[in-house]
Gaussian input, Z-matrix of N, CA and C with variables (Angstrom, degrees):
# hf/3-21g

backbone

0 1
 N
 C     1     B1
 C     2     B2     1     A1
 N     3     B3     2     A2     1     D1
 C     4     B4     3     A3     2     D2
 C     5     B5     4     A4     3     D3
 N     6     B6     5     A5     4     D4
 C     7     B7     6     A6     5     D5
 C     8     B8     7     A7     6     D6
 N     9     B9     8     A8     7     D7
 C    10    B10     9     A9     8     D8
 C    11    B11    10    A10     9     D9
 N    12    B12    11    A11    10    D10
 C    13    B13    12    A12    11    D11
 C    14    B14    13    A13    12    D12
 N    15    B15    14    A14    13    D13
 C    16    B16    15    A15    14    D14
 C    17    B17    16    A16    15    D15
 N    18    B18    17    A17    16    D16
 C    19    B19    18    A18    17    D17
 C    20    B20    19    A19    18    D18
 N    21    B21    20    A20    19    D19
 C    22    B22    21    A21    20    D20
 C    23    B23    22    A22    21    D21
 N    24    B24    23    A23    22    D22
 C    25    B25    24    A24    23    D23
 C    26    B26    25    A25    24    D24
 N    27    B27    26    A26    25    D25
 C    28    B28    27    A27    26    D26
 C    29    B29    28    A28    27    D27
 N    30    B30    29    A29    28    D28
 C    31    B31    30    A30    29    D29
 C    32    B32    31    A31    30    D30
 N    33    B33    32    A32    31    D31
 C    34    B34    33    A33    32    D32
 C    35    B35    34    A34    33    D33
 N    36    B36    35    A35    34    D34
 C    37    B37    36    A36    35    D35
 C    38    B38    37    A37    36    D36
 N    39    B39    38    A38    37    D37
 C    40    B40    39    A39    38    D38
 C    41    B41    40    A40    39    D39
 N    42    B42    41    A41    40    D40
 C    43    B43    42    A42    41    D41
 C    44    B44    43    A43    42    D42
 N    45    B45    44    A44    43    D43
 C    46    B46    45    A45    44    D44
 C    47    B47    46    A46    45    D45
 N    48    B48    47    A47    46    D46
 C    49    B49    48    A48    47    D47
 C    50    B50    49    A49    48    D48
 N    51    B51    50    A50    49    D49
 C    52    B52    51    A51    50    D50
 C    53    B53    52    A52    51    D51
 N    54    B54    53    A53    52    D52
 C    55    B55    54    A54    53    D53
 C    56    B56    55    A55    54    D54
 N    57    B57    56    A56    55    D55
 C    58    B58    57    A57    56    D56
 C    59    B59    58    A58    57    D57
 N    60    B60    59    A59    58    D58
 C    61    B61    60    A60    59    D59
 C    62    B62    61    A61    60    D60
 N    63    B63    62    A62    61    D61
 C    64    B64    63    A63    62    D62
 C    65    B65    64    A64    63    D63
 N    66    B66    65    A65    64    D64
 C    67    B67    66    A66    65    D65
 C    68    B68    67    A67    66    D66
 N    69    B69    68    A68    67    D67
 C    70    B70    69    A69    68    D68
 C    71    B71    70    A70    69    D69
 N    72    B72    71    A71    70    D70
 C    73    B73    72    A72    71    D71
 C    74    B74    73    A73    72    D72
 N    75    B75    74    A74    73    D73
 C    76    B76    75    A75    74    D74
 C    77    B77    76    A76    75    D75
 N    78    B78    77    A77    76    D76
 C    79    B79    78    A78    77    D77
 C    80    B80    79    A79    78    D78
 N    81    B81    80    A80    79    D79
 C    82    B82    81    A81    80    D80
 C    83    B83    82    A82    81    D81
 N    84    B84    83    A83    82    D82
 C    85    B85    84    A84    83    D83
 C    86    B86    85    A85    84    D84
 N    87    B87    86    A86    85    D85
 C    88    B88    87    A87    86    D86
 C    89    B89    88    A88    87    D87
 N    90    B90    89    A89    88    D88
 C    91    B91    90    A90    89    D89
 C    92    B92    91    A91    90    D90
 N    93    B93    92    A92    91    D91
 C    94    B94    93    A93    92    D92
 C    95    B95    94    A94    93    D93
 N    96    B96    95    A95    94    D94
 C    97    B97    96    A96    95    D95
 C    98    B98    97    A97    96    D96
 N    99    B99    98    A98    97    D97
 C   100   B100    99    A99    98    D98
 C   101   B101   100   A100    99    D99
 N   102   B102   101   A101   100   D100
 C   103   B103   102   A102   101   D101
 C   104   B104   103   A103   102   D102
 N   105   B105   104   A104   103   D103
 C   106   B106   105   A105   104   D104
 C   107   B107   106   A106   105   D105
 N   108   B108   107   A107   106   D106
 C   109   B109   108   A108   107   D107
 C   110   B110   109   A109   108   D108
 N   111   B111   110   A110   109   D109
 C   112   B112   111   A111   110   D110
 C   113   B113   112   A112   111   D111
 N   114   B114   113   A113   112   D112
 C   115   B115   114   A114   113   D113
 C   116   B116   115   A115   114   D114
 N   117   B117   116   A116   115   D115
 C   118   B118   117   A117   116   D116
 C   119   B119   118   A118   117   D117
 N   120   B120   119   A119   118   D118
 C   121   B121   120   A120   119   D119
 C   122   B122   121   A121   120   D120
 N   123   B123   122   A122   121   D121
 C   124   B124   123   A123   122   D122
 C   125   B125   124   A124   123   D123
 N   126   B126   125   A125   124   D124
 C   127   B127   126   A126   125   D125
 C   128   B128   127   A127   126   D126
 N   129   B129   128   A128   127   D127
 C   130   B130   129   A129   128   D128
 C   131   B131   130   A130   129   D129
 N   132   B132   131   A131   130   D130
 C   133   B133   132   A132   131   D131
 C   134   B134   133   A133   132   D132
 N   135   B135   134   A134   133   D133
 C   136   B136   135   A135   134   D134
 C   137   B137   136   A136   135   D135
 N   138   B138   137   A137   136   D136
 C   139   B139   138   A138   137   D137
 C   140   B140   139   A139   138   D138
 N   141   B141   140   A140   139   D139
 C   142   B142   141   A141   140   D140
 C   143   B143   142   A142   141   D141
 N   144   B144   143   A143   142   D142
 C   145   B145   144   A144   143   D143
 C   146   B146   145   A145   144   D144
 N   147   B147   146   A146   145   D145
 C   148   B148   147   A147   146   D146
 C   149   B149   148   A148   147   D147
 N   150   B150   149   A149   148   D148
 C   151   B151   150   A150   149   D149
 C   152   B152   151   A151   150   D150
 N   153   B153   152   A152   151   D151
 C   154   B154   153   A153   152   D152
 C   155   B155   154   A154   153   D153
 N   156   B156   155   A155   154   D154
 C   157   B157   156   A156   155   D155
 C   158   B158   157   A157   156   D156
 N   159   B159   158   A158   157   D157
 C   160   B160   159   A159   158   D158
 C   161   B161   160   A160   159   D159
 N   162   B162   161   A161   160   D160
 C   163   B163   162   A162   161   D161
 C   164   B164   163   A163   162   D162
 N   165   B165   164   A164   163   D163
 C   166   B166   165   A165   164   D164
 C   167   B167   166   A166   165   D165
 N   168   B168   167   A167   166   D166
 C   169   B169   168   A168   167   D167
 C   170   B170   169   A169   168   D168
 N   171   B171   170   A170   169   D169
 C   172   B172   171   A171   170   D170
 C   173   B173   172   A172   171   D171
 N   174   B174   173   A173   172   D172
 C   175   B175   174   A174   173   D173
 C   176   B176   175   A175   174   D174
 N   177   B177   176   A176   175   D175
 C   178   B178   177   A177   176   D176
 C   179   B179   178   A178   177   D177
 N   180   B180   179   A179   178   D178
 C   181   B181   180   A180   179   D179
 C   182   B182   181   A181   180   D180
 N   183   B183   182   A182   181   D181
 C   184   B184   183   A183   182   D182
 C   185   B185   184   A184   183   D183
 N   186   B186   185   A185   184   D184
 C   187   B187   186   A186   185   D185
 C   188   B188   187   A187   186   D186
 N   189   B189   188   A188   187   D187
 C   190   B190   189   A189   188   D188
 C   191   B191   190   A190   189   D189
 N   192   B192   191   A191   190   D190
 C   193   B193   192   A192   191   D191
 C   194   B194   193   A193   192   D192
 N   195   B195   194   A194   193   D193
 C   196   B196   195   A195   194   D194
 C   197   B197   196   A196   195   D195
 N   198   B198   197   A197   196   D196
 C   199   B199   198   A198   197   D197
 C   200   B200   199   A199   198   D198
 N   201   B201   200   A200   199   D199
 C   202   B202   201   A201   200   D200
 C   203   B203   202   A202   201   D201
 N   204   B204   203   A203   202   D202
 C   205   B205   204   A204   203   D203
 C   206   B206   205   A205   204   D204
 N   207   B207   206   A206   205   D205
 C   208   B208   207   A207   206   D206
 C   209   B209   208   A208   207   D207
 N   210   B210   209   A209   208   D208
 C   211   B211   210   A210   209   D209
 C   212   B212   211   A211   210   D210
 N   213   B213   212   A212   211   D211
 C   214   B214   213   A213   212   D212
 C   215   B215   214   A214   213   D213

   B1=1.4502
   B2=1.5199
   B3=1.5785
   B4=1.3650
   B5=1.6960
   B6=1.4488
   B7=1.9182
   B8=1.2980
   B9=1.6255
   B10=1.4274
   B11=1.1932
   B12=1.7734
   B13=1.1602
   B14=1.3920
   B15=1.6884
   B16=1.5237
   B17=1.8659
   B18=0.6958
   B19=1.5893
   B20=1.7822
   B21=1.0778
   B22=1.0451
   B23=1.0496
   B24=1.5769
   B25=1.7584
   B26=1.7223
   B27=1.2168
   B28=1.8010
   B29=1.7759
   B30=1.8207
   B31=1.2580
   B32=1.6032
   B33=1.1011
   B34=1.3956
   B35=2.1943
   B36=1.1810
   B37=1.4121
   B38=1.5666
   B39=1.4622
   B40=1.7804
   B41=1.7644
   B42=1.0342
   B43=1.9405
   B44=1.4488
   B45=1.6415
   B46=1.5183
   B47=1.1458
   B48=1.7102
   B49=1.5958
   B50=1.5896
   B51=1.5933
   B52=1.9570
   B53=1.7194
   B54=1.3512
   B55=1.7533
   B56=1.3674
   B57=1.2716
   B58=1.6892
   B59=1.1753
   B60=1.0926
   B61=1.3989
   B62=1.6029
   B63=1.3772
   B64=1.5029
   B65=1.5428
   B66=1.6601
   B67=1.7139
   B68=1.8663
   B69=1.3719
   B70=1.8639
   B71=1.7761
   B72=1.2332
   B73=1.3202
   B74=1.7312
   B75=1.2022
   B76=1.2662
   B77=1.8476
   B78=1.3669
   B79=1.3661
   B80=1.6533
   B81=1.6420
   B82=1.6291
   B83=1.9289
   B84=0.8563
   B85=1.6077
   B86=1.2803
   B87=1.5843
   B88=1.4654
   B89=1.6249
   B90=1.3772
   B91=1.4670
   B92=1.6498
   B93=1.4785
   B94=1.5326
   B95=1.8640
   B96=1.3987
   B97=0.9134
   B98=1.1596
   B99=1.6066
   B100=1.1594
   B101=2.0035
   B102=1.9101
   B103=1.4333
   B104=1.9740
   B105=1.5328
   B106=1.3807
   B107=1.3339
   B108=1.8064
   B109=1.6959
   B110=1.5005
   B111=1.4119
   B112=1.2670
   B113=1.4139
   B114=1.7686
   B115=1.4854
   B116=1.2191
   B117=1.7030
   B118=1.4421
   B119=1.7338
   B120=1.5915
   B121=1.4162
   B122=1.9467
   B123=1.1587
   B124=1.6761
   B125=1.4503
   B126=1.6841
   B127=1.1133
   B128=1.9523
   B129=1.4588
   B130=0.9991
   B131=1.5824
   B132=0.9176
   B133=1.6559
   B134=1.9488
   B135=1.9027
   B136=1.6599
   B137=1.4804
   B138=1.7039
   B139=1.4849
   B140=1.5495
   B141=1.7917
   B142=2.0188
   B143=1.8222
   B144=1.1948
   B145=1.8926
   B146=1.2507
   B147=1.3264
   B148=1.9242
   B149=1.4948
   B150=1.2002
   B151=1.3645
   B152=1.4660
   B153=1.3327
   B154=0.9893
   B155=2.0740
   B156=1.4518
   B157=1.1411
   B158=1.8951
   B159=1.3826
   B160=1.8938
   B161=1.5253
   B162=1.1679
   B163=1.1072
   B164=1.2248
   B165=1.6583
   B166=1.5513
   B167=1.6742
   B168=1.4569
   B169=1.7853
   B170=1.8837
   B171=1.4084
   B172=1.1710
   B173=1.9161
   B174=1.4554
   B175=1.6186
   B176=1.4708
   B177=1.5458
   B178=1.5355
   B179=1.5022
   B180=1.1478
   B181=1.6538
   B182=1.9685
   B183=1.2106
   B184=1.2878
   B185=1.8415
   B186=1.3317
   B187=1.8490
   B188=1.3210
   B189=1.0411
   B190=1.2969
   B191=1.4151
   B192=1.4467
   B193=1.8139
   B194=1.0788
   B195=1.1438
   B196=1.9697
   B197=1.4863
   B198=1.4225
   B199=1.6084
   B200=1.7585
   B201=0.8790
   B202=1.1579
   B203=2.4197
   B204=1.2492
   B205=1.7728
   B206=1.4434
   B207=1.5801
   B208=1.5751
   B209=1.0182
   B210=1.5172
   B211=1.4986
   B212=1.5100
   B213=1.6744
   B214=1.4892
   B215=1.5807
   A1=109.52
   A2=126.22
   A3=130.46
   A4=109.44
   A5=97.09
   A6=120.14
   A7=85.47
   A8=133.18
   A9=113.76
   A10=119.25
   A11=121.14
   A12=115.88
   A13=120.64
   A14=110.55
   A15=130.68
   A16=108.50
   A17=115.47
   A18=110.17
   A19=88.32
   A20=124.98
   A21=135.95
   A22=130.26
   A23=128.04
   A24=129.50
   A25=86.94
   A26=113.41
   A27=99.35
   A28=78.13
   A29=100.29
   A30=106.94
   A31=136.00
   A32=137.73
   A33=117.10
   A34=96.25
   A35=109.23
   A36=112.89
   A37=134.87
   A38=77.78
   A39=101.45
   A40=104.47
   A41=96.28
   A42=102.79
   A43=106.23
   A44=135.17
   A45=116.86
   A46=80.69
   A47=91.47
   A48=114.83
   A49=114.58
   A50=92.77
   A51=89.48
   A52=89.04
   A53=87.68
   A54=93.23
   A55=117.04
   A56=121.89
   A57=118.10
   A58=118.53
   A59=129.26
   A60=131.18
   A61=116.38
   A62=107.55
   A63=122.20
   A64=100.08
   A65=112.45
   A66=128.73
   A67=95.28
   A68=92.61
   A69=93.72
   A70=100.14
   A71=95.36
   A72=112.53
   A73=137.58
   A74=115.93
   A75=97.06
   A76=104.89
   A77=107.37
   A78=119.44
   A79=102.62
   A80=112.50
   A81=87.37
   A82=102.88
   A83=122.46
   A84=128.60
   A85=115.89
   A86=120.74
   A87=111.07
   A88=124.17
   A89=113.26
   A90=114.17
   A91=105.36
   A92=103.84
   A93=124.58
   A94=109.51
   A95=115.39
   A96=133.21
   A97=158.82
   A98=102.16
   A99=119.26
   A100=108.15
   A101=96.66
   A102=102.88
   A103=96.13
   A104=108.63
   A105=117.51
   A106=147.82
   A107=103.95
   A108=129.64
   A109=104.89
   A110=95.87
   A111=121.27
   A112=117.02
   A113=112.65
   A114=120.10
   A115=107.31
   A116=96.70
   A117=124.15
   A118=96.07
   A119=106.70
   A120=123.39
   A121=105.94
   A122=109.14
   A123=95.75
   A124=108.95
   A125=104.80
   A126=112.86
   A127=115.85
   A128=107.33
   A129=127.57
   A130=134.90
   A131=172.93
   A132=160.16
   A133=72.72
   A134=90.65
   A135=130.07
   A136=97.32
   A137=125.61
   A138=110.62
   A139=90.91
   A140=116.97
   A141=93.46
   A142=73.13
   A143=111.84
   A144=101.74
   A145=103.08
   A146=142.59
   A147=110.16
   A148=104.95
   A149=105.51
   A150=139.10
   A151=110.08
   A152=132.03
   A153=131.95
   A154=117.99
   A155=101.94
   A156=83.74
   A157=88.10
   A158=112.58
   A159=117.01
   A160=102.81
   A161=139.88
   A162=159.21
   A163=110.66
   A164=110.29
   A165=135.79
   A166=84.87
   A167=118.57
   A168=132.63
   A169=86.61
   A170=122.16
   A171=109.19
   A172=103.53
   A173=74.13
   A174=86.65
   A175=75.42
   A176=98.10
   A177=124.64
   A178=118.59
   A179=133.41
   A180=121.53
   A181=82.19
   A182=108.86
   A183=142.44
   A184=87.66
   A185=100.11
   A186=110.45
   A187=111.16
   A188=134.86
   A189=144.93
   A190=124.87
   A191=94.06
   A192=106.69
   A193=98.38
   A194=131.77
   A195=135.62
   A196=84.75
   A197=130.63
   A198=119.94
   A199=104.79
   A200=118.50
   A201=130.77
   A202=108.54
   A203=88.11
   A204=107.73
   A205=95.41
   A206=125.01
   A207=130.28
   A208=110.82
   A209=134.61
   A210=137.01
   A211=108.33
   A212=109.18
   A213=102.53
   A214=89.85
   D1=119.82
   D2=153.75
   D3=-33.13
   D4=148.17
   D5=177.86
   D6=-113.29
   D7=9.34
   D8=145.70
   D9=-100.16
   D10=158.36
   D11=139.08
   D12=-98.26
   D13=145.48
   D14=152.06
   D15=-79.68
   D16=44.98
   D17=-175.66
   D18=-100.13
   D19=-53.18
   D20=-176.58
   D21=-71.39
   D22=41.04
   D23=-138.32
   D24=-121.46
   D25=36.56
   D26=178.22
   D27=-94.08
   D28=162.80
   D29=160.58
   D30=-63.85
   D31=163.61
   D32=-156.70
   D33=-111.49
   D34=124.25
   D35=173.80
   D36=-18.84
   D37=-38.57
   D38=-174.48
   D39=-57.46
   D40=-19.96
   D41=-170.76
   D42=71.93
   D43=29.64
   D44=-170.34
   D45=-82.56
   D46=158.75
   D47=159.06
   D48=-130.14
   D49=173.88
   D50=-163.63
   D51=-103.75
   D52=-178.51
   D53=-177.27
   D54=-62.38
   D55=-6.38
   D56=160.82
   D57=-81.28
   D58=0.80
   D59=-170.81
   D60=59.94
   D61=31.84
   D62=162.70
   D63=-93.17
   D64=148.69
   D65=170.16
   D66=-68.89
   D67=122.85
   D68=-179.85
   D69=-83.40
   D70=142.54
   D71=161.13
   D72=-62.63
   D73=137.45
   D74=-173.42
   D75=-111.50
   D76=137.14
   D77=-149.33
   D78=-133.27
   D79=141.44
   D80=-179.77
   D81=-117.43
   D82=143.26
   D83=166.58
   D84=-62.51
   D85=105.97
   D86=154.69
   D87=-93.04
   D88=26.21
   D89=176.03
   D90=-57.05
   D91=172.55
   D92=-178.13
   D93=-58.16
   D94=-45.54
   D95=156.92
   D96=-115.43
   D97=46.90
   D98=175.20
   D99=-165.48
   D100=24.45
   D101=-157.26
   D102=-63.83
   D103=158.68
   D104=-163.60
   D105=61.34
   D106=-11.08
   D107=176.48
   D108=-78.18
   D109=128.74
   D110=171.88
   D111=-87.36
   D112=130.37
   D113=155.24
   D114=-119.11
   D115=173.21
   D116=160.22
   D117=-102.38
   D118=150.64
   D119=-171.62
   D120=-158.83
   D121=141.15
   D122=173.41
   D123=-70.96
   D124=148.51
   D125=-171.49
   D126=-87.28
   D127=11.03
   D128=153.59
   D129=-45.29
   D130=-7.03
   D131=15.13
   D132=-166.81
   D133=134.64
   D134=-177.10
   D135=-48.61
   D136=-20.46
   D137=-157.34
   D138=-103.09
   D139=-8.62
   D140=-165.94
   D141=-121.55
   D142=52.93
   D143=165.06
   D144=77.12
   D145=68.68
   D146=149.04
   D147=-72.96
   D148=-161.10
   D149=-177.08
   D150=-100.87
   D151=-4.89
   D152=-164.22
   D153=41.21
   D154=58.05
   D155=-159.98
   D156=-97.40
   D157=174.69
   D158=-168.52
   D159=-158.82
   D160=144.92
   D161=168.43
   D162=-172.67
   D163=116.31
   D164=154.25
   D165=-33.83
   D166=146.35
   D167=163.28
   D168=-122.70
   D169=95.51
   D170=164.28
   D171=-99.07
   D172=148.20
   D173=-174.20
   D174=-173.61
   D175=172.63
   D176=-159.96
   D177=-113.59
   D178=116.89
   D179=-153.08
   D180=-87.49
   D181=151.34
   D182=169.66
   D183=-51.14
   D184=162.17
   D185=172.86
   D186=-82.07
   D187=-20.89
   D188=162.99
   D189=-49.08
   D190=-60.37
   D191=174.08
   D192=-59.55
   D193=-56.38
   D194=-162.26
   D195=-49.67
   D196=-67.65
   D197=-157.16
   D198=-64.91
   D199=-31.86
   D200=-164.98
   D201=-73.85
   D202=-27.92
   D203=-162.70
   D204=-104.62
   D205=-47.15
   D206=162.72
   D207=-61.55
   D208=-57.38
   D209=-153.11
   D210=77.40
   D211=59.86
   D212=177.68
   D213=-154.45

């Protein structure tokens, strides 16, 4: 099982793009250390070539999400 989610695969507002000149996706990390952090990543998949492109998307989840992502 991926420590990502694709739940989150709409394009991201900001308009970034990755070094292919594809709109990067915005994706969130549930790893051990980094569970609920959001990136941008090309929406290219590692097996047909991306770019390996990565950017932390920090931004601040609403108080809601926090109860909702913690369970508190």
């Amino acid at each position: 099982m991926s420590s990502f989610s694709n739940s989150s695969m709409a394009s991201v507002d900001e308009g970034r793009y990755c070094r292919c000149g594809n709109e990067a996706l915005l994706k969130t990390s549930w790893t051990q250390l980094n569970p609920g952090r959001r990136f941008l990543t090309c929406r290219i998949s590692k097996k047909m070539g991306c770019c390996d492109y990565f950017l932390w998307y920090e931004d601040r989840h609403p108080p809601q999400a926090n109860r909702v992502m913690w369970n508190c």
